[in-house]
C-alpha positions in Angstrom: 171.4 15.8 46.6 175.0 14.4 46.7 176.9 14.6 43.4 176.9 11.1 43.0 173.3 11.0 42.7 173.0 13.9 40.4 175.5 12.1 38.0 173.4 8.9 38.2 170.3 10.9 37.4 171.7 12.3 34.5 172.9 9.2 33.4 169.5 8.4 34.0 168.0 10.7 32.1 170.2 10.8 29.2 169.5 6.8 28.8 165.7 7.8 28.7 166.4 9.6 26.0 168.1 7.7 24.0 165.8 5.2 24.1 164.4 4.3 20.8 160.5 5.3 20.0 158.4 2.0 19.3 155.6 0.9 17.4 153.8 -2.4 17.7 153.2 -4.0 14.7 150.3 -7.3 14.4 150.2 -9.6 12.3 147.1 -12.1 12.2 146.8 -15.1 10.4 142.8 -15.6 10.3 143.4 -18.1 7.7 145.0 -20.4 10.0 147.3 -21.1 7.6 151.7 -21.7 7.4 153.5 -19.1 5.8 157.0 -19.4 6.0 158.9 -16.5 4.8 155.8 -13.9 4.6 156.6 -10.8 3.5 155.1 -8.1 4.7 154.8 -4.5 3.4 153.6 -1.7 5.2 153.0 1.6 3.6 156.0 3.7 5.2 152.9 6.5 5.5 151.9 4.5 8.3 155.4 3.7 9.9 155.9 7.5 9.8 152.3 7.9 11.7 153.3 6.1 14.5 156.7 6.9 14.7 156.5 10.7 13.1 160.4 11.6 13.6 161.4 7.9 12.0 164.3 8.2 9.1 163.9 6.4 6.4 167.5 4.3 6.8 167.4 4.3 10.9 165.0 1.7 11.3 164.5 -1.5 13.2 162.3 -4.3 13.4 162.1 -6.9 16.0 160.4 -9.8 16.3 158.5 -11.4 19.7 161.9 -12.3 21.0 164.2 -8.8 20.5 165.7 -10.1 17.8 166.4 -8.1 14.9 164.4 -9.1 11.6 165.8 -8.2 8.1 164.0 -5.2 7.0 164.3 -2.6 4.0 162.1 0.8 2.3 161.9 1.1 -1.0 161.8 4.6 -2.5 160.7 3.8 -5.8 160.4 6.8 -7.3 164.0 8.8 -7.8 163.5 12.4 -6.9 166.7 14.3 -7.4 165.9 17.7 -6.0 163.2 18.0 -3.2 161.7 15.4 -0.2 162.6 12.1 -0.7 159.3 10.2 -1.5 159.4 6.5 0.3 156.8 3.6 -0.3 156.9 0.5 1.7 158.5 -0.8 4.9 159.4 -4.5 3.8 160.6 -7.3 6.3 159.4 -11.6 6.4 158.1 -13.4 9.2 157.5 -17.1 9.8 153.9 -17.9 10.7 152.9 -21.1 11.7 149.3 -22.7 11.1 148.5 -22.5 14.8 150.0 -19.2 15.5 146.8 -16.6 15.0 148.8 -13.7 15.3 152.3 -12.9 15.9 153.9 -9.1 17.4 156.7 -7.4 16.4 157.6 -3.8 16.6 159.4 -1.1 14.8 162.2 0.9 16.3 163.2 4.7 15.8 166.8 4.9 16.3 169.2 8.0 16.3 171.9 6.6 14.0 171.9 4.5 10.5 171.8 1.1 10.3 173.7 -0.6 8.2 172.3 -2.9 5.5 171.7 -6.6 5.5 173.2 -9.1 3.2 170.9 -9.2 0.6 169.0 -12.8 -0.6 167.4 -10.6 -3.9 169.4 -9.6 -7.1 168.2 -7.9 -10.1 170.9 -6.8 -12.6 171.4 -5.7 -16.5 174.0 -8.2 -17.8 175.1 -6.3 -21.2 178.2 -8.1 -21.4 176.1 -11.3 -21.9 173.7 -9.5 -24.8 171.9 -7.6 -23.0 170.4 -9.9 -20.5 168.7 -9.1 -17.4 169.2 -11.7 -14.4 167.5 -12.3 -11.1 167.8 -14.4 -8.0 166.8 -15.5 -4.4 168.3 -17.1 -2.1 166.3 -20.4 -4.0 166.2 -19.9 -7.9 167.4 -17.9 -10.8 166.1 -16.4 -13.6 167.2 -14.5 -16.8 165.1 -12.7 -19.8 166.8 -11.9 -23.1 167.1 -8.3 -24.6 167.4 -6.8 -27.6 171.5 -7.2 -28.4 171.0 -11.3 -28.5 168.0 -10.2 -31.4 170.8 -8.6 -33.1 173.1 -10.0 -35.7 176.2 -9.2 -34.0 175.3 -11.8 -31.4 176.6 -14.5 -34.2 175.5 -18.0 -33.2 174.0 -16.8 -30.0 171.7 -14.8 -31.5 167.9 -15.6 -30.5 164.7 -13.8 -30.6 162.6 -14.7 -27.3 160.5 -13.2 -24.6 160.9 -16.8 -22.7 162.0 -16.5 -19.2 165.0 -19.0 -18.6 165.7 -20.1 -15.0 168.6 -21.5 -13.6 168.7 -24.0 -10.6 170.9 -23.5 -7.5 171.4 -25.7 -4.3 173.2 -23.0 -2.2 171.7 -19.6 -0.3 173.7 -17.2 -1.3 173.7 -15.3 -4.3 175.4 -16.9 -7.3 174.1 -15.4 -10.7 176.5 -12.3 -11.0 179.5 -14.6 -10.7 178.0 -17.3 -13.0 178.9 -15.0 -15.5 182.0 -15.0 -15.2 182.4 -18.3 -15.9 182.6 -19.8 -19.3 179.9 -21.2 -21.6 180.8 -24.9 -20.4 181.6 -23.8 -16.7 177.7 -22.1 -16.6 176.2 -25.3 -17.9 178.7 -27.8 -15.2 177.4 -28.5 -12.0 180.3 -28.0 -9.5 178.2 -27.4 -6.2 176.3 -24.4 -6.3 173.9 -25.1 -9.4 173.9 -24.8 -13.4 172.4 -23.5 -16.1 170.5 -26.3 -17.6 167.0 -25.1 -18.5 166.0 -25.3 -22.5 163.9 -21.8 -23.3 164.6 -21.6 -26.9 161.4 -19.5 -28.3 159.0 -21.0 -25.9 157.4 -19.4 -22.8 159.9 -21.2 -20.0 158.9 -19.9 -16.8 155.1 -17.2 -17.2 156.7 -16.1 -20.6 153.6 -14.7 -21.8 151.4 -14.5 -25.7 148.0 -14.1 -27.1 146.6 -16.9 -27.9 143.8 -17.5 -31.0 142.6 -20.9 -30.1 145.0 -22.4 -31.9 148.4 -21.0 -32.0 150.4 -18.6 -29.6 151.8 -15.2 -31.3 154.5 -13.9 -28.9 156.7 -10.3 -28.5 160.5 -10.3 -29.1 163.2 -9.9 -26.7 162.7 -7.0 -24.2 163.4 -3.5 -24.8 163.5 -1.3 -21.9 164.5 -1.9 -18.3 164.0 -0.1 -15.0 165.2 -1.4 -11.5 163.0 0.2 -8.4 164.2 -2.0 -5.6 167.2 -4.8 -5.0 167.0 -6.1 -1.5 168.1 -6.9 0.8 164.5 -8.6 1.6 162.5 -7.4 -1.9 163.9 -6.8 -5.6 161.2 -4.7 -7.7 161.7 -4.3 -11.8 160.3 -4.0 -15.0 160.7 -4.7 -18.8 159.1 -3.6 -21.4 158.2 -5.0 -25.4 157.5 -3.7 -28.2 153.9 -4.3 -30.0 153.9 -7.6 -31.9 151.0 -8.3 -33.9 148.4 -10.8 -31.9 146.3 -11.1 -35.3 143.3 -9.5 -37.0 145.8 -6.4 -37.0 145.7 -5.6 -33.4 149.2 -4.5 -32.3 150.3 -5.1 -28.6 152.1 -3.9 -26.2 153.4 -5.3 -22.8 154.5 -4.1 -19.4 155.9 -7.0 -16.9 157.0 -5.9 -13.1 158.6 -8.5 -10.8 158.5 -8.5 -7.8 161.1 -11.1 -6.3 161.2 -12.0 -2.5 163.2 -13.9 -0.6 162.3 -17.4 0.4 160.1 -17.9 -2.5 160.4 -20.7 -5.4 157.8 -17.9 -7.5 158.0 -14.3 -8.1 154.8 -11.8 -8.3 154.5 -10.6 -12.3 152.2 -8.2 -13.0 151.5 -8.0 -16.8 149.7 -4.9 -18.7 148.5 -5.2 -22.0 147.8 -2.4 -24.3 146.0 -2.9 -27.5 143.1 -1.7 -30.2 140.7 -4.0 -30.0 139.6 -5.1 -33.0 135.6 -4.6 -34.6 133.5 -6.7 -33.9 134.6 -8.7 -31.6 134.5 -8.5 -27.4 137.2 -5.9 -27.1 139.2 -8.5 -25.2 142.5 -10.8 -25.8 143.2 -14.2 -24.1 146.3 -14.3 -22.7 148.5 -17.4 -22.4 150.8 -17.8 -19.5 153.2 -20.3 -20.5 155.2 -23.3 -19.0 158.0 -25.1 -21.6 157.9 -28.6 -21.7 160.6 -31.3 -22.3 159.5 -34.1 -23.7 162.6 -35.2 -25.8 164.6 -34.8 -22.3 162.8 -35.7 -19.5 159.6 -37.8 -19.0 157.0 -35.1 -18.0 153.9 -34.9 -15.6 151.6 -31.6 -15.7 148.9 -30.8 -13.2 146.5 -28.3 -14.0 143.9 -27.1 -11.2 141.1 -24.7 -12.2 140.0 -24.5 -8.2 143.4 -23.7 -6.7 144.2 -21.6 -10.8 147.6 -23.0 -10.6 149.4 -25.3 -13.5 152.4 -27.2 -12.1 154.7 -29.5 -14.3 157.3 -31.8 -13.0 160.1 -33.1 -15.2 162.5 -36.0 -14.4 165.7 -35.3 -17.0 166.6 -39.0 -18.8 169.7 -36.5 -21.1 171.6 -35.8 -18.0 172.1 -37.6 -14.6 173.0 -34.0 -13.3 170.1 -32.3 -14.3 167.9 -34.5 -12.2 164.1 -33.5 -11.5 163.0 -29.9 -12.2 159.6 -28.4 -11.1 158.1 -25.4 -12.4 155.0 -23.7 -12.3 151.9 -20.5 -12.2 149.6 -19.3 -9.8 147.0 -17.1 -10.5 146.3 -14.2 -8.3 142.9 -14.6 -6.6 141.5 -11.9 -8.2 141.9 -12.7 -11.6 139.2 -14.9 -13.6 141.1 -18.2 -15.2 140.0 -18.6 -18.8 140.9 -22.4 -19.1 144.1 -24.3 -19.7 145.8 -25.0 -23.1 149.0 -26.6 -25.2 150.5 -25.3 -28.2 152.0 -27.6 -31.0 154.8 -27.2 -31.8 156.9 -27.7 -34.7 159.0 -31.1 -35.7 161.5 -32.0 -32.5 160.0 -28.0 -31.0 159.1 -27.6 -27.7 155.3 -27.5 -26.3 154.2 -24.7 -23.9 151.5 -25.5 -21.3 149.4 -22.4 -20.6 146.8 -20.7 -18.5 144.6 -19.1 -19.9 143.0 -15.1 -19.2 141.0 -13.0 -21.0 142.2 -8.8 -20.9 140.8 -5.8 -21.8 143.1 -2.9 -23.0 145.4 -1.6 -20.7 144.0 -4.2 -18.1 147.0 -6.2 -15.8 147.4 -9.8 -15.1 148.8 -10.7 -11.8 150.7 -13.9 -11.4 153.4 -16.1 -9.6 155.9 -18.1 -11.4 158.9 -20.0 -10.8 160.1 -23.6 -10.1 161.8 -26.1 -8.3 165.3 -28.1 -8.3 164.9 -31.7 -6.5 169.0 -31.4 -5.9 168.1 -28.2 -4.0 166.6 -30.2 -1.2 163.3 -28.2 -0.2 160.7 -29.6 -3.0 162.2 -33.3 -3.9 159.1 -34.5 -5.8 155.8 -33.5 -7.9 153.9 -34.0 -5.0 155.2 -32.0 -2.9 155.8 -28.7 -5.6 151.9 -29.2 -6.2 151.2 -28.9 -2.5 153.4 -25.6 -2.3 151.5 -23.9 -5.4 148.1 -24.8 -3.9 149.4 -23.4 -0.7 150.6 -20.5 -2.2 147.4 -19.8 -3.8 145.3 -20.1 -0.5 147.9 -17.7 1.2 147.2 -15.3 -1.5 143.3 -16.3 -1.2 143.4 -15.3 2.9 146.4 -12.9 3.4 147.1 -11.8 6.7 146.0 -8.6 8.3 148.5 -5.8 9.8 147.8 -3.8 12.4 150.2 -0.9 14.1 149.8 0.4 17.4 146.3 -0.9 17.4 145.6 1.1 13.2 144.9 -1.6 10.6 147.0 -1.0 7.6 146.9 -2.5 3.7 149.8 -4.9 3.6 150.1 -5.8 -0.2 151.9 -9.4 1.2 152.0 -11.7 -1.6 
């Protein structure tokens, strides 16, 4: 063989190598259904099955086409000496109603990747009283801890397990630089968004109580946080409150994780209560899941659907020409019994909360999506339309898709 030729076999050869080790991931949609943005999450047990000498930050995914897709693991659980434990591969895909399944495949390569910009942000704010903030590349969201309970927090000060939100018109991330701005500045529109939304003590956006029948009795501000994930596809965290008293002396507690994707106008909560029950009654609590209304700001329309579980307001703001039309709303995961639907009353000039309605057991978790809607943003411009996307949401949930790779069906946990 001429020395040519043995160079261009070697070349040859070492190109064989190099090549990275595949796995075929399918995605079905039996349900026939449009999912733009779905996120899918397969257990990195099964990545590492197919691929066994895959690292955990040298991965790619590709769609039908070759091009790369967003992706990221999560390793939830911090393990400072030892294996490195990791959960999920995460990455979205756009599935139209027609498209049964779609292919894409998972790479093994020899060198990190870098990481994507991110579209998820999950932060403790502490120089704004201990607030903790989220965002997508849609909607915001803040809850309030236990420094704005305090007295130091002088005119601020507030006890509230609401959740606020804050509207945005723009993709990219905006809430850690919001902060930097001054009170006014947050609340001015100046082409990105504002700060606008009223929570006061009310539930704002799935704020959560226990509900007697007649009246809602509510935790304070949140006391613990822990951040599992933060993008670039999937943010992961919890918060935690202290027992409150739900009446006939039954103390509760509460455990909310969020789960906040990309693309999406709701986030996954999961809620766990723990509780006494109380004797002689059912050994359950009804849970409220709450909406704030605005009545003395903005002429009001809520939609409540006990087929779809979801409850949907739409307000359009008469205060302020800026604020505009504001949509926000719960869906109830498909395996979680609704209970009915019910308002509060609230004090002189207060605020009323809309709320779904579950009943719980101790220790038992409620899994839900909430979030909302800015008309200005330009994707959902009117009630119509935000009641088609929860009721589309809630038959996405109802049918999820189905993962297979290299020919293995998987659990995907896709919202």
């Amino acid at each position: 063989m001429s020395r040519a030729l043995c160079v261009a076999a070697a070349l040859s050869l070492q190109a064989t190598s190099a090549l990275a080790a595949k796995a075929t991931v399918v995605l079905y949609n039996e349900g026939k259904l449009e999912r733009p943005a779905e996120t899918v999450v397969i257990p990195f047990a099964a990545v590492k099955k197919a691929l066994p000498d895959l690292m955990f930050d040298q991965v790619i995914v590709r769609d039908a086409h070759g091009t790369v897709i967003p992706s990221q693991v999560t390793a939830m659980k911090h393990i400072h000496k030892g294996p490195a434990e990791y959960d999920d591969l995460i990455f979205q895909h756009d599935l139209r109603a027609n498209e049964q399944h779609v292919t894409v495949t998972i790479e093994s390569t020899t060198t990190p990747q870098p990481p994507f910009a991110s579209k998820v942000w999950a932060a403790y704010v502490p120089e704004r009283w201990d607030d903790f903030a989220w965002e997508n590349d849609v909607i915001a969201h803040r809850a309030y801890g236990p420094a704005l309970a305090e007295p130091l927090a002088g005119k601020d000060q507030m006890t509230s397990s609401g959740i606020d939100l804050w509207t945005k018109k723009v993709p990219y991330l905006v809430a850690d630089r919001w902060y930097r701005k001054e009170h006014d500045g947050l609340h001015t529109d100046t082409g990105e968004g504002l700060d606008f939304y009223e929570v006061g003590r009310g539930r704002g956006v799935g704020g959560t109580g226990i509900w007697d029948g007649q009246k809602l009795a509510v935790s304070a501000n949140w006391q613990t946080h822990h951040i599992y994930a933060n993008g670039p596809v999937r943010a992961i965290f919890e918060l935690t409150y202290e027992p409150w008293d739900a009446g006939n002396g039954v103390q509760v507690t509460e455990r909310k994780r969020f789960i906040v994707d990309a693309g999406q106008q709701i986030d996954e909560v999961q809620s766990t209560f723990d509780f006494t029950s109380a004797p002689g009654t059912d050994g359950t609590l009804t849970v409220g899941l709450g909406l704030t209304e605005h009545p003395a700001a903005a002429d009001v329309q809520v939609k409540t659907d006990e087929n779809s579980k979801i409850m949907a307001i739409w307000e359009k703001y008469k205060d302020q020409p800026s604020h505009d039309e504001l949509g926000t709303g719960i869906v109830l995961a498909p395996e979680t019994k609704l209970a009915g639907f019910a308002r509060t009353t609230p004090p002189a000039k207060g605020r009323p909360d809309s709320l779904l309605l579950v009943k719980v057991k101790p220790g038992e978790t409620v899994r839900y999506f909430a979030g909302g809607a800015w008309k200005p943003a330009g994707k959902i411009t009117t009630a119509a339309n935000w009641n088609a996307y929860l009721i589309a949401k809630a038959r996405r949930l109802a049918t999820p898709i189905r993962v297979e790779v290299n020919g293995a069906p998987v659990s995907s946990s896709a919202p």
